[in-house]
Each structure stands twice: as C-alpha cells, then as structure tokens.
Backbone as CSV, one residue per row, in Angstrom:
resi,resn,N_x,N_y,N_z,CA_x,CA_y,CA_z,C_x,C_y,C_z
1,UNK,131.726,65.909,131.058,131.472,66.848,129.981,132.722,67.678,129.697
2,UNK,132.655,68.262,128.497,133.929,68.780,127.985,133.471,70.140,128.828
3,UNK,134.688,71.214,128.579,134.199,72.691,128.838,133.709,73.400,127.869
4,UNK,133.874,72.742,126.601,132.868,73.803,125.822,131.367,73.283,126.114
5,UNK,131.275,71.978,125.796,129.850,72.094,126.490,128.900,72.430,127.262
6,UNK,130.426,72.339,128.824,129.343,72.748,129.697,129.118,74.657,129.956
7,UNK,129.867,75.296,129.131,129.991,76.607,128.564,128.420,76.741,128.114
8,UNK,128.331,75.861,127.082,127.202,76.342,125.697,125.920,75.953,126.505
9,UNK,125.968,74.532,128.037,124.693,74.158,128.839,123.747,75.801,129.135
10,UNK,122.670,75.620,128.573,121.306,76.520,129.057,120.688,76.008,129.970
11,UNK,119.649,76.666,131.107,119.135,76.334,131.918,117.845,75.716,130.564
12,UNK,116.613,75.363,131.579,115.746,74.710,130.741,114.332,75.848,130.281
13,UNK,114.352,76.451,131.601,113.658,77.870,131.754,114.129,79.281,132.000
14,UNK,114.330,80.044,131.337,115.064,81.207,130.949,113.810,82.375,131.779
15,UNK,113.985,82.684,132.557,113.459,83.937,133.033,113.129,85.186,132.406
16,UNK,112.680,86.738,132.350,112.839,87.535,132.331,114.079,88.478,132.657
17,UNK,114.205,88.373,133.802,115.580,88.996,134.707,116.859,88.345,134.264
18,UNK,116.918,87.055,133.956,117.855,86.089,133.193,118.435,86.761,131.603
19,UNK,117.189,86.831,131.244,117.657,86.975,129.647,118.184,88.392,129.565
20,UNK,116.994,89.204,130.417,117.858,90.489,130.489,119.060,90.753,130.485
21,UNK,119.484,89.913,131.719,121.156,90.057,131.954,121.995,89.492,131.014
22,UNK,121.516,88.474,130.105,122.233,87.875,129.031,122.701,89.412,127.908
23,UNK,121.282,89.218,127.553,121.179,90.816,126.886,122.459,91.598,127.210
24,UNK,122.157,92.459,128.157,123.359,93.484,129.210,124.926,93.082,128.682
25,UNK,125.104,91.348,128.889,126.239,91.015,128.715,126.659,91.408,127.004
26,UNK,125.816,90.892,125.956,126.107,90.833,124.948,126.662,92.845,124.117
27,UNK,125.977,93.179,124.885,125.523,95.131,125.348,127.170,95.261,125.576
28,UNK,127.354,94.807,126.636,128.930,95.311,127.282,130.316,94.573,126.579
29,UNK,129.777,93.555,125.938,130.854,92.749,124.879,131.287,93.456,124.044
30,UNK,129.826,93.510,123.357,130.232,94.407,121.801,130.597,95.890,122.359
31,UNK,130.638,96.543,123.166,131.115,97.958,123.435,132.270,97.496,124.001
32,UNK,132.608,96.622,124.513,134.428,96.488,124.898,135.080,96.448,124.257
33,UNK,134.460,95.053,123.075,135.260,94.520,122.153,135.617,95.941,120.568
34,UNK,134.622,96.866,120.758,134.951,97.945,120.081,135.549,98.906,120.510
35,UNK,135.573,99.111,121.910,137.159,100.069,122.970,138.198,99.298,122.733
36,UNK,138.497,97.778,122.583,139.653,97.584,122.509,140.268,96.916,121.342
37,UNK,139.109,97.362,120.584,139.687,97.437,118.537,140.165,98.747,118.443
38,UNK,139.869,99.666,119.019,139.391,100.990,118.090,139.245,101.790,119.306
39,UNK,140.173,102.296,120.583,140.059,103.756,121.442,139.674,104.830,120.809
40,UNK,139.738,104.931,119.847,139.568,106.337,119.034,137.886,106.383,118.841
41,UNK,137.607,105.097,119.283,135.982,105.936,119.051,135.718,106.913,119.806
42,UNK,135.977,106.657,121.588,136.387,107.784,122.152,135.687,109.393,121.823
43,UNK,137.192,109.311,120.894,137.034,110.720,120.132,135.739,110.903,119.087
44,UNK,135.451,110.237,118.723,134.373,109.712,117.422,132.868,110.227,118.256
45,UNK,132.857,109.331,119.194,131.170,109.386,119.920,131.113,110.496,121.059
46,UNK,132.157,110.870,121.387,132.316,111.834,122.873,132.873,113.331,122.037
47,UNK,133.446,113.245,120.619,134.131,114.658,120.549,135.354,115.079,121.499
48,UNK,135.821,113.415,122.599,136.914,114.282,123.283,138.507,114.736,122.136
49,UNK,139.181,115.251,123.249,140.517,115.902,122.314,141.477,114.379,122.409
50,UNK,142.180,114.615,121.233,142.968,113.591,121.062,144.068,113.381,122.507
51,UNK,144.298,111.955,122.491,144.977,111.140,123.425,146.496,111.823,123.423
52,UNK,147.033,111.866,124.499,148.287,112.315,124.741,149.007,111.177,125.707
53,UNK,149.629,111.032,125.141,150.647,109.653,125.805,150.022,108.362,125.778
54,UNK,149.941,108.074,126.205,149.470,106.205,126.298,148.337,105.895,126.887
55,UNK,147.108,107.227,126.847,146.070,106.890,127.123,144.816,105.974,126.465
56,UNK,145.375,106.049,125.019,144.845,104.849,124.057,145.046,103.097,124.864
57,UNK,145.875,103.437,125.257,146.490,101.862,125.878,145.942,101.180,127.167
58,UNK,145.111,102.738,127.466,144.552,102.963,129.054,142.659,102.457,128.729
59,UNK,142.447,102.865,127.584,141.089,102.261,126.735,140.689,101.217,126.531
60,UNK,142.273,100.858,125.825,141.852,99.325,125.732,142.262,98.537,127.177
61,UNK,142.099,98.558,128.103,142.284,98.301,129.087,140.855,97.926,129.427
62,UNK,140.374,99.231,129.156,138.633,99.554,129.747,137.711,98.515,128.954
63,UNK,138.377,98.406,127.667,137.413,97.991,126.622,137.685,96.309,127.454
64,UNK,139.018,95.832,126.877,139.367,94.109,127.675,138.199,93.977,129.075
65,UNK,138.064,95.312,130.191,137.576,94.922,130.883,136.149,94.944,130.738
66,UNK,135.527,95.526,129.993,134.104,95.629,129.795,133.781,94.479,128.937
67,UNK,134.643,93.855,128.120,134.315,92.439,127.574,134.451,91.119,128.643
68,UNK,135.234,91.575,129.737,135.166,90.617,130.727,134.014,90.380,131.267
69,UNK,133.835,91.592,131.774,132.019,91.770,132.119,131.382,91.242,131.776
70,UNK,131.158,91.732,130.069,130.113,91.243,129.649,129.679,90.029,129.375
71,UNK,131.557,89.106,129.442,131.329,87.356,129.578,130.609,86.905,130.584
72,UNK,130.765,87.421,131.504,130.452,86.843,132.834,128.847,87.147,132.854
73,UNK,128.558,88.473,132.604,126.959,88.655,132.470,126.408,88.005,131.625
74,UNK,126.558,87.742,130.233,126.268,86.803,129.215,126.143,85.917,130.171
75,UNK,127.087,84.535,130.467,127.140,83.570,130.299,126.079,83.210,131.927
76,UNK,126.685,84.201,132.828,125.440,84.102,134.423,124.138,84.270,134.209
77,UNK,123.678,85.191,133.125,122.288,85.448,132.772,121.659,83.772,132.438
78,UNK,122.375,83.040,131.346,122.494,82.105,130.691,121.941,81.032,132.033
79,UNK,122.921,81.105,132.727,122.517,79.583,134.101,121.450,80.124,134.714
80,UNK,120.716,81.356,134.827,119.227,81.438,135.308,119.197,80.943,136.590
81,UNK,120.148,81.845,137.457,120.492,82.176,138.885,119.862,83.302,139.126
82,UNK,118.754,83.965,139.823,118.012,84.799,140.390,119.339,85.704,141.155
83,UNK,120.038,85.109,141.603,121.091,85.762,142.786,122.157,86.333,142.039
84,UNK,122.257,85.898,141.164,123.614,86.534,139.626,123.121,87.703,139.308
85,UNK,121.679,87.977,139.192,121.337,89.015,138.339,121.101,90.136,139.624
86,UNK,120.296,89.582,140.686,120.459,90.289,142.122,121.636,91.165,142.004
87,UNK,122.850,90.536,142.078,124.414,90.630,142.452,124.674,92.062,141.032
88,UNK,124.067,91.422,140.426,124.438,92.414,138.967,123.644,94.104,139.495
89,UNK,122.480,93.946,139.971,121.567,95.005,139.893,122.370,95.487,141.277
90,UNK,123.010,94.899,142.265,123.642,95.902,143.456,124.762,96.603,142.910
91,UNK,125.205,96.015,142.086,126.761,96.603,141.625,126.223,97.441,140.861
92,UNK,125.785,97.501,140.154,125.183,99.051,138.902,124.628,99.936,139.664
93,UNK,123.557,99.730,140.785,123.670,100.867,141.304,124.513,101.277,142.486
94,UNK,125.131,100.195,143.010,125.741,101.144,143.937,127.367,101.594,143.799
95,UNK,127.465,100.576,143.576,129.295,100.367,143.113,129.509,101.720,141.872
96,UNK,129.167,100.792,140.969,129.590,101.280,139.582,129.275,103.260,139.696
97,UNK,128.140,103.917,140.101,128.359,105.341,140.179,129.188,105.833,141.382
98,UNK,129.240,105.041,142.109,129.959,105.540,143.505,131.379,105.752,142.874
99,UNK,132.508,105.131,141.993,132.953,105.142,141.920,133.420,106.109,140.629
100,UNK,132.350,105.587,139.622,133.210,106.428,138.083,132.628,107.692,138.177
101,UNK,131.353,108.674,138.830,131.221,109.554,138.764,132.343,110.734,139.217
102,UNK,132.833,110.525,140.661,133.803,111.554,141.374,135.034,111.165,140.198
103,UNK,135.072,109.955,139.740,136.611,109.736,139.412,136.122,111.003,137.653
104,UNK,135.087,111.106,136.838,134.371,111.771,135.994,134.266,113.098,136.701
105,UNK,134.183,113.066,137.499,134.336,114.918,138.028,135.271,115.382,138.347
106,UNK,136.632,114.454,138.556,137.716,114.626,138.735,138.420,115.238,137.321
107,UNK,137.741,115.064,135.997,138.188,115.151,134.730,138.937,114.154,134.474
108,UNK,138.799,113.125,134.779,139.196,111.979,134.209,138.486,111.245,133.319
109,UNK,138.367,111.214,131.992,137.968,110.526,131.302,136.222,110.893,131.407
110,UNK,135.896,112.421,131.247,134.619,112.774,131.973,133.335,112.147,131.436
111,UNK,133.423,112.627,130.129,132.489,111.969,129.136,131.989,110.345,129.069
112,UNK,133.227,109.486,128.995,132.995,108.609,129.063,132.429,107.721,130.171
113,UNK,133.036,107.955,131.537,133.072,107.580,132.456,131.243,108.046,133.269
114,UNK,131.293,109.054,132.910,129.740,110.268,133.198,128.804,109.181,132.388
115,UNK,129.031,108.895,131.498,128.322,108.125,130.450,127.817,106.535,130.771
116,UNK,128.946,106.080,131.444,128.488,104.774,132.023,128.113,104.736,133.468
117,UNK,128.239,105.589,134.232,128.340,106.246,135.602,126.311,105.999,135.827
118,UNK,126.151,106.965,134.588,124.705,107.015,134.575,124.218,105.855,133.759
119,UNK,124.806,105.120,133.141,123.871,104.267,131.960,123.916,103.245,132.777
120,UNK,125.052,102.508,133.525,124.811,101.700,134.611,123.508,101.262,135.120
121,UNK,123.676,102.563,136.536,122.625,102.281,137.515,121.383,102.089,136.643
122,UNK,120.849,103.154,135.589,119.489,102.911,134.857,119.596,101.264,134.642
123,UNK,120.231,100.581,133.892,120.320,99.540,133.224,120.286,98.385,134.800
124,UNK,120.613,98.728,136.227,120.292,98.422,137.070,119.007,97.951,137.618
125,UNK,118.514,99.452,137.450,117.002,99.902,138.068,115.884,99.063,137.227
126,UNK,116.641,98.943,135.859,115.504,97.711,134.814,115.775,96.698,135.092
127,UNK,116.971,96.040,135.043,116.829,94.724,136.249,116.023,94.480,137.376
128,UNK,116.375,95.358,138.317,115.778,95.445,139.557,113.800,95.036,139.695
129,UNK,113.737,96.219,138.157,112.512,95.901,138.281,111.412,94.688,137.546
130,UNK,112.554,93.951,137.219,112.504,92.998,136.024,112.374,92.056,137.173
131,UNK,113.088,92.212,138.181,112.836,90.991,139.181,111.969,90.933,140.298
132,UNK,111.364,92.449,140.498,110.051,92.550,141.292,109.263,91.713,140.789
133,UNK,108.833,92.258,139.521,107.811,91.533,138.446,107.766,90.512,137.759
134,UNK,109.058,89.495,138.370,109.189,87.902,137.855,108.005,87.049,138.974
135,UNK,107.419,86.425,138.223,106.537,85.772,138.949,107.396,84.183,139.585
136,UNK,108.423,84.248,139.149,109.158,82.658,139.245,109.633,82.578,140.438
C-alpha cells in the first residue's frame, strides 16, 4: 500500500472514546493551525499586551506544535486503539497541567497557557469517562 492510503485506512468500528479523540485532534489542528497563521490572536481572544521581541515567533512555535498534536490525535483516534486514547487521557491530566500551570504562574504566557492548563485535563476527564462507559 501506498502511504497515503494507508494514512486515509479507518478501522471498521469506530468507538466512542475513538472518535472523541479524532474530534480533540481536529480541536487542536484548527487552533494551531490559527497560532501559527496569525499569533496576534493572542492579543485578539486573551486582551494580552502586544509582543515585544520575537515572542510572535515563540507562538508560532506553539501553534506548529499544537497542529502536531492534533495530527497524531486525529489520525490515533482514527486506528481505534483503546490504549492511544488511554495514553491521551494520562497526558491531559497529568502532564499537560503539571507543567503549563507553574510555567502560567510564573507569568509566562499566563492567559494562554492558564487556558489550556485547565481546558486540557477537562477535555481529559471526558475521555476518561468516555472510556469507563465504552461497552467494547
């Protein structure tokens, strides 16, 4: 098989917890892929103060990486691996606030970082419970 094909291959039965995470991915695409068109939303959705030095450059950084993400969540949701989405729901809650909150209380990037810090783990905890309640 070529690689786009085996890219575009779907499982045959798509889960709950599966599609979710597809979902999530498509969620974290389009919000990357708009950090790293456009840092200045930033300022737009948060009200922060304009960028001083090359912190625009530091955005799209964030944004490239949150579209990475969201490939990988897209496309893992997609193969309807129980253990992908597992793997997804440990990292949102434990990783992902452990880390961007102190670095958000540090005043680094507060708003934003506070923002996914918390939207994370929630978006976790609905996984989590998406996979109690899979009967599969």
């Amino acid at each position: 098989m070529s690689l786009l094909s085996d890219l575009m291959a779907a499982p045959q039965k798509s889960t709950a917890p599966s599609r979710y995470t597809t979902f999530c991915g498509i969620f974290y695409m389009a919000n990357g892929l708009l950090i790293l068109a456009w840092p200045g939303v930033v300022q737009t959705l948060f009200r922060d103060e304009a960028f001083v030095g090359n912190e625009s450059m530091l955005f799209r950084v964030i944004g490239m990486l949150l579209t990475i993400v969201g490939w990988f969540y897209f496309f893992g949701g997609r193969a309807g691996s129980r253990s992908f989405v597992v793997s997804t729901v440990i990292d949102r809650i434990i990783l992902v606030p452990a880390v961007l909150i102190p670095v958000a209380l540090a005043c680094v990037f507060p708003h934003v970082l506070l923002t996914f810090g918390i939207l994370d783990p929630i978006l976790g905890f609905i996984g989590w419970y998406l996979l109690a309640s899979d009967k599969s």
